[in-house]
C-alpha positions as semicolon CSV with decimal commas, in nm:
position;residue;x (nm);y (nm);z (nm)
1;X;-8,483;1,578;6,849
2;X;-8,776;1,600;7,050
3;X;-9,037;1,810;7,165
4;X;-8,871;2,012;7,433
5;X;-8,576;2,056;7,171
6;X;-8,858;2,262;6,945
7;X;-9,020;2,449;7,209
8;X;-8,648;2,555;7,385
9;X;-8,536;2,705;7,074
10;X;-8,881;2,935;7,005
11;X;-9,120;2,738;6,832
12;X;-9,418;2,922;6,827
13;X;-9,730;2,692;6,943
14;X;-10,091;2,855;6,752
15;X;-10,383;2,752;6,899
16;X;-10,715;2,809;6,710
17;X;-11,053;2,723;6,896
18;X;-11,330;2,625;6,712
19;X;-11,679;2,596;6,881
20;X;-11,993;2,410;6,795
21;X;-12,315;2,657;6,790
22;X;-12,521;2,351;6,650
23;X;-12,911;2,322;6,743
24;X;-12,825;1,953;6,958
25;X;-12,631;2,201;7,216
26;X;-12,967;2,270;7,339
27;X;-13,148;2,663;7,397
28;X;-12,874;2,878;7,557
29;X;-13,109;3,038;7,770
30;X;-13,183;2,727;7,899
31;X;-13,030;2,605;8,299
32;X;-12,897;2,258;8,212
33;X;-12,823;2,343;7,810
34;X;-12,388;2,315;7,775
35;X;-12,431;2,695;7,663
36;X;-12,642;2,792;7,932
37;X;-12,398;3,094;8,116
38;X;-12,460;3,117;8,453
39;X;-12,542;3,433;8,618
40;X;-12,375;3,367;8,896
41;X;-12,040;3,349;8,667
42;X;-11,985;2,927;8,743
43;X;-11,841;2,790;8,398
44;X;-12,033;2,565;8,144
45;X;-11,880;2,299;7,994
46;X;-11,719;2,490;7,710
47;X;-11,613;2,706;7,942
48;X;-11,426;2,492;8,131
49;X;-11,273;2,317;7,854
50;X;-11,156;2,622;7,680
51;X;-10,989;2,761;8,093
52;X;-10,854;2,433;8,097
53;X;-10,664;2,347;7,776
54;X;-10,596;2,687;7,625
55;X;-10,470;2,762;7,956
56;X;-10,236;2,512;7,938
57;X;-10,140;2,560;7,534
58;X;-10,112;2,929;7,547
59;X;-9,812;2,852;7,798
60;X;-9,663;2,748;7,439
61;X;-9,753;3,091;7,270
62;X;-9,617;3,427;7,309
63;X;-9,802;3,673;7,157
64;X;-10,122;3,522;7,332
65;X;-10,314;3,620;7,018
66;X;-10,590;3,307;6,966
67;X;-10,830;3,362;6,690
68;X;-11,190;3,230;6,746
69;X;-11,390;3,074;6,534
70;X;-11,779;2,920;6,512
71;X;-11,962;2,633;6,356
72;X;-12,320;2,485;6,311
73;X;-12,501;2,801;6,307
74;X;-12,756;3,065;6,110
75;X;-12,693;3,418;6,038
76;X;-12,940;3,567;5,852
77;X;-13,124;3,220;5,745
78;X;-12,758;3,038;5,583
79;X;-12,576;2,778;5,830
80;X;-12,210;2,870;5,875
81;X;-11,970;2,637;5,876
82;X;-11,714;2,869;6,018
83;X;-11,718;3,252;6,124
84;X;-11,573;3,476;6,360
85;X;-11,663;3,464;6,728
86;X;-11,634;3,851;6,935
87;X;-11,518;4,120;6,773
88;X;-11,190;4,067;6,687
89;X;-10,976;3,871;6,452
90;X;-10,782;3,728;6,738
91;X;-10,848;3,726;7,085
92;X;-10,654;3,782;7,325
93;X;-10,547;3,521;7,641
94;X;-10,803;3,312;7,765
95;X;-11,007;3,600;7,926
96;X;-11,031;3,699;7,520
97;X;-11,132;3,331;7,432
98;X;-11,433;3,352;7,715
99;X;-11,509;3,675;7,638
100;X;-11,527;3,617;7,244
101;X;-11,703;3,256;7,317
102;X;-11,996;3,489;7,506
103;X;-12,026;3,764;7,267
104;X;-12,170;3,482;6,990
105;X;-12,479;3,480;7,181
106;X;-12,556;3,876;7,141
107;X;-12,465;3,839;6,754
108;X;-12,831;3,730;6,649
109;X;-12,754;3,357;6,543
110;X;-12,968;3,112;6,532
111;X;-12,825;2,746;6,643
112;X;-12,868;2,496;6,350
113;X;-12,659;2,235;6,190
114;X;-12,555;1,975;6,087
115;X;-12,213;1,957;6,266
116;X;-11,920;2,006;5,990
117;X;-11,559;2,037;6,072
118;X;-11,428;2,053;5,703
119;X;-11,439;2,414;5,712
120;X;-11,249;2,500;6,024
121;X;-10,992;2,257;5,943
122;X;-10,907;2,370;5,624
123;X;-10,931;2,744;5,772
124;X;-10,676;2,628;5,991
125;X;-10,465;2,404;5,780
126;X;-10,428;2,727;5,541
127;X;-10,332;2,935;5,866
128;X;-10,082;2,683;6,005
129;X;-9,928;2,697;5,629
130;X;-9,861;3,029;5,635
131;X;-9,743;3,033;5,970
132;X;-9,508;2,835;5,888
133;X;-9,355;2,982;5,638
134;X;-9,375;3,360;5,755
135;X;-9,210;3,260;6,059
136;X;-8,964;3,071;5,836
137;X;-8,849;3,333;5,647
138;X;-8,736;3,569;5,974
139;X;-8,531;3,213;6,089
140;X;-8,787;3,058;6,337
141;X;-9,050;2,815;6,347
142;X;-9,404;2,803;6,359
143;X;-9,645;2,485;6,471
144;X;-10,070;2,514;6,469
145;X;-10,297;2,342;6,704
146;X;-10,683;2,371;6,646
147;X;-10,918;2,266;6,950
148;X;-11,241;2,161;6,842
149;X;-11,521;2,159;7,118
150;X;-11,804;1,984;6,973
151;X;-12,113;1,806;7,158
152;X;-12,195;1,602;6,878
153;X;-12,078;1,332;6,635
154;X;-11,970;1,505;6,317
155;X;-12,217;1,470;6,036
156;X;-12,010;1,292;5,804
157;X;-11,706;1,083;5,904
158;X;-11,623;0,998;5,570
159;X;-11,549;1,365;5,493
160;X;-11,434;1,515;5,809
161;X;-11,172;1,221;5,799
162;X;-11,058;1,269;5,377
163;X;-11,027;1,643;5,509
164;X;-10,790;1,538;5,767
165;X;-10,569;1,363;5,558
166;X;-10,582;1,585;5,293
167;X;-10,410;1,872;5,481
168;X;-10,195;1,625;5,693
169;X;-9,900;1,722;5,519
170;X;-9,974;2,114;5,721
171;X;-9,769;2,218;6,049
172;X;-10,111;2,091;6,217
173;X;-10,279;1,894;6,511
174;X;-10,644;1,851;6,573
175;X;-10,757;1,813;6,901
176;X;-11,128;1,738;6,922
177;X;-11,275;1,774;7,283
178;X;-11,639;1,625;7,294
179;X;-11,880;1,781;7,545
180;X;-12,198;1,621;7,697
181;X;-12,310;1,295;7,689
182;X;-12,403;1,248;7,306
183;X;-12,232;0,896;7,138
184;X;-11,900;0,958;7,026
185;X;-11,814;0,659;6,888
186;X;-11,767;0,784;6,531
187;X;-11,544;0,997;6,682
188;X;-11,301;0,725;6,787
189;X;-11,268;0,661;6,462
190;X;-11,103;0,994;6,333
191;X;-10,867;0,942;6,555
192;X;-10,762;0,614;6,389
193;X;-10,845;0,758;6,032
194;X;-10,499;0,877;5,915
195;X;-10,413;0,676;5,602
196;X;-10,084;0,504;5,551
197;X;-9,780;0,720;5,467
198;X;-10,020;1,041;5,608
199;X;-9,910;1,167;5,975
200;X;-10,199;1,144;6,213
201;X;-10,294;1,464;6,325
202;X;-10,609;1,430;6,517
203;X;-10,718;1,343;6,864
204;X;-11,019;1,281;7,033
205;X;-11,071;1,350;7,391
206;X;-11,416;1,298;7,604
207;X;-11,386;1,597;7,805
208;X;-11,683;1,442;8,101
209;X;-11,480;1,200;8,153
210;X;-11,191;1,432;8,299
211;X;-11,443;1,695;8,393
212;X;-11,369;1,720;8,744
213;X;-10,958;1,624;8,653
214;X;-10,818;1,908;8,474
215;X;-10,445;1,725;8,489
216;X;-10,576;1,447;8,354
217;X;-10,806;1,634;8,102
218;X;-10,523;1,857;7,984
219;X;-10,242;1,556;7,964
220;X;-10,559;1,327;7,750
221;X;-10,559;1,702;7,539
222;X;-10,180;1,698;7,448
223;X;-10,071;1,384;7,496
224;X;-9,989;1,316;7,088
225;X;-9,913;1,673;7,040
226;X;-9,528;1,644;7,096
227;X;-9,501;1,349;6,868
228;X;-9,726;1,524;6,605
229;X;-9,533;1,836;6,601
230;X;-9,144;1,663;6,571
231;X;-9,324;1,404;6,305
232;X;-9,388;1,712;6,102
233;X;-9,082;1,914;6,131
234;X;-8,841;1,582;6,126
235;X;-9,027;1,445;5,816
236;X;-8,945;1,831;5,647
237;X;-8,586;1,802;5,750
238;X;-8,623;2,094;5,989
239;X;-8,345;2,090;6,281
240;X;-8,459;2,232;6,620
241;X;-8,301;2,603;6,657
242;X;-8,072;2,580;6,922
243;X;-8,222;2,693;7,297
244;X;-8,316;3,050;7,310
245;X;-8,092;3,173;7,596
């Protein structure tokens, strides 16, 4: 079975998005910063990323419902590792993504760091698990992917990549899009991290490189996605239901 076979008989595709507030993203109120929103309404870097590969994901999703979620930053003098962006639980469509994305900057945080992932992933581990299994019981099927826009090497490898395996055996990718020109080299290595006998979930993409490509951006995005979501469900013995007519 592959991929198609999945989707055609009502998979559900989840996308979480997960956004780095950290201090190295520069002053948002600053032309040239990757936060920096223009006032004449041109998209940032994040912006772009989240147009381009949500756009394409959601395409997988239909109750358009995406929830939002932050890293890196202050409230009230204590980093968060991961809280809600806008005002709601979910957002809704891309437009909801932007919108929730720009309403972080009115909430009084302060950017800080260091740049942890741990926290979102096991947020969204736990969420693809009970996906899963709610959409289980009512007879259909349920698969998570969590974007990761980041403009920094994570803190600690080590960690970010025993969190990865640890919740490998979840209904889960991990795409990590890295914005800006910062080293990601570390990065490479998450990609490579999975340990033997774990599925590899994650996937690291250097979104300037694709910048002004969004084909080749969004096909660099999902490109291990379809083999990630039939290694889970084939290792778990679960048939694809047969094509929604």
């Amino acid at each position: 079975a592959n991929f198609v076979d999945y989707v055609s008989g009502g998979c559900e595709i989840n996308v979480v998005v997960a956004i780095d507030f950290t201090g190295s993203n520069g002053d948002p109120r600053k032309p040239g910063t990757l936060h920096y929103l223009h006032p004449d309404g041109r998209k940032n870097d994040y912006e772009k990323a989240i147009s381009a590969i949500v756009g394409i994901l959601s395409k997988y999703d239909s109750d358009q419902k995406f929830p939002v979620v932050g890293f890196g930053a202050k409230y009230g003098g204590v980093v968060r590792h991961c809280f809600q962006c806008g005002p709601h639980e979910e957002s809704h469509g891309v437009a909801g993504v932007l919108d929730a994305y720009k309403q972080v900057f009115k909430s009084g945080l302060v950017m800080s760091g260091p740049t942890v992932f741990t926290e979102v992933i096991e947020t969204a581990a736990a969420r693809a698990m009970s996906s899963q299994s709610e959409a289980q019981r009512k007879g259909q099927q349920s698969y998570t992917v969590l974007l990761i826009l980041t403009d920094g090497a994570v803190s600690d490898v080590q960690a970010t990549a025993h969190s990865l395996n640890q919740v490998s055996h979840a209904p889960l990718s991990v795409v990590i899009v890295g914005l800006g020109d910062a080293d990601f080299s570390s990065m490479q290595f998450l990609d490579d991290s999975s340990k033997p006998g774990k599925r590899d979930i994650a996937q690291f993409v250097q979104f300037n490189r694709h910048a002004s490509n969004s084909v080749a951006l969004t096909s660099e995005t999902l490109h291990e996605i379809p083999e990630q979501l039939t290694g889970y469900f084939s290792s778990n013995g679960i048939s694809p239901l047969p094509p929604i007519q």
